[in-house]
C-alpha positions, -999 to 999 in steps of 0.1 A, spaced: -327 421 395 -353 398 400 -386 406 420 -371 403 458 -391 395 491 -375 401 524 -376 383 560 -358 396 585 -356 384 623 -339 403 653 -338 384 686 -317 389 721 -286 370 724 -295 335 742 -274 345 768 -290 361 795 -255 388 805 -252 394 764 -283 399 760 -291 439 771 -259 448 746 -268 422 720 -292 413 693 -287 386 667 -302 396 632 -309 370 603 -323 384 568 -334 362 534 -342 372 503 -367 355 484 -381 349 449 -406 326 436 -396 296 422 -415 290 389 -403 256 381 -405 244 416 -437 264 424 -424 274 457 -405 305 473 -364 300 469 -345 322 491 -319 332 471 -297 353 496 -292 355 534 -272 377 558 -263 368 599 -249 393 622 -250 409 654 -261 447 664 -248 452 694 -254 487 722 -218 497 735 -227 528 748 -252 508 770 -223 480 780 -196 510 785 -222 529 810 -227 501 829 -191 486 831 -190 464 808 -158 456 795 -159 463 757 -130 440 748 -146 408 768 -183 418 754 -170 416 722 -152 385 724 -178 368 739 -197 375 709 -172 357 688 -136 356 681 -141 375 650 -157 408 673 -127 402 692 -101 403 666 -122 431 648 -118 449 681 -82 448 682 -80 463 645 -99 490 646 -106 506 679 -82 525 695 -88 522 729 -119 509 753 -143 536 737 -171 535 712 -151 545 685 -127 537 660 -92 551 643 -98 557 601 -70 557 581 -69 591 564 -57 595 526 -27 610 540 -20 582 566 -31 599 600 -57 584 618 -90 601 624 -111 592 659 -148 584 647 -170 585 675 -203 555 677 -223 542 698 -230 511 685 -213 484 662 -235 462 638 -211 430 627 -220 412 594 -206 378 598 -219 363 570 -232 372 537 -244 347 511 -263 346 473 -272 315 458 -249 308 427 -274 309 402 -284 341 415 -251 362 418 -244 393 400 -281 406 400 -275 433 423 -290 404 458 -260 412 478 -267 447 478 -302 446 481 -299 430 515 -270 452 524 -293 479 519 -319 465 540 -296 465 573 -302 506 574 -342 495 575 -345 470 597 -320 472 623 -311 500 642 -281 517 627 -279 550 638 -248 566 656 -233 530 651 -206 517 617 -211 489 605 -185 462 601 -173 433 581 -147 411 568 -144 414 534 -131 377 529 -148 351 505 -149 317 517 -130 293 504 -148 264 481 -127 238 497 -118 238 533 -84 244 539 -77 259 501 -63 295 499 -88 320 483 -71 334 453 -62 374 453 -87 379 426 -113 368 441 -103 390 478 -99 420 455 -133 414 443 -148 411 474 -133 444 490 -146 464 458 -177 454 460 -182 465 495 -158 495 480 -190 503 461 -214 504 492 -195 531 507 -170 506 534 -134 514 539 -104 492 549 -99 499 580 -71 473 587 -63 435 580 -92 420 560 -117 444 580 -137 475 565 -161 495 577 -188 525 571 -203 550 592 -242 538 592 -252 579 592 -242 568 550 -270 547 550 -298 562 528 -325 554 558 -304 576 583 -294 600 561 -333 605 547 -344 607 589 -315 635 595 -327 655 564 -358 655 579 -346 661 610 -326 692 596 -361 707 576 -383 706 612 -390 739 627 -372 744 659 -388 725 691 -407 756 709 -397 758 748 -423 740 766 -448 762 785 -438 777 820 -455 760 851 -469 774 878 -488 810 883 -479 838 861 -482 878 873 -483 906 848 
């Protein structure tokens, strides 16, 4: 893999109701150029992080907060979640469905490497940069593992969906209906370093009693 640089920008959503429940996150990945003796970003990924244990708590309507994202939220929303709830059914090995509890949902719209740069391992670099520079914890994270098309309107072939779904496969999603998958962020190797550490602290002492004390 070739010597990466990251940017990574998190903003608000521009709309003013969205944007307590909403944060649009861009990342690039970047290498320098020799020939053109400039920085070529070689990689970029859009999505959304969005809070819905903040939205549920204060009435917002999941389904409409969602679609008003985008269409894609909405139809993800009517894949995976059960009910008007921060969670989401997985498909056990055995075909029952489990309830996974979250309080947030981080959406990956749109994941892209430069052709000249695929296959060295970009894709997962800035996958694995989601877990350090958004917030991720107690949230999945989502996609739709569908490659675009090369000409509008031309059916992607099988091979090329298959592909797409392994790789993802490989970073620990799973289908969770339709062209959807997803993964529990707590599998992300920046939460699950913070609970380990979490797990070796000593136990928080009680704080001290206030007041006057008689013996």
């Amino acid at each position: 893999m070739p010597d990466l640089e990251f940017e990574f920008s998190l903003r608000p959503d521009s709309d003013s109701e969205l944007a307590p429940y909403v944060v649009k996150f861009t990342g690039k990945s970047i290498v320098w150029d020799e020939s053109a003796g400039s920085d070529r970003v070689v990689g970029e990924i859009h999505g959304h992080k969005l809070d819905l244990a903040a939205a549920i708590v204060d009435g917002v309507n999941q389904a409409l907060l969602l679609d008003s994202v985008c269409p894609e939220l909405s139809e993800f929303s009517r894949t995976a979640f059960g009910d008007n709830g921060c969670h989401y059914l997985q498909k056990m090995t055995d075909g029952s469905l489990k309830k996974q509890e979250c309080s947030g949902l981080v959406y990956i719209n749109e994941i892209t490497v430069d052709p000249d740069y695929r296959g060295q391992g970009i894709g997962s670099a800035l996958m694995g940069m989601i877990g350090q520079m958004v917030d991720v914890e107690d949230s999945i994270i989502a996609l739709k593992a569908f490659p675009l098309s090369a000409e509008y309107g031309k059916r992607v072939p099988e091979a090329d969906v298959e592909r797409v779904k392994q790789f993802y496969e490989r970073l620990g999603f799973t289908h969770i209906g339709g062209e959807f998958m997803v993964k529990q962020a707590n599998l992300c190797d920046t939460i699950k370093k913070r609970l380990a550490w979490r797990k070796d602290r000593p136990a928080a002492l009680p704080p001290p009693l206030s007041g006057k004390i008689y013996v």
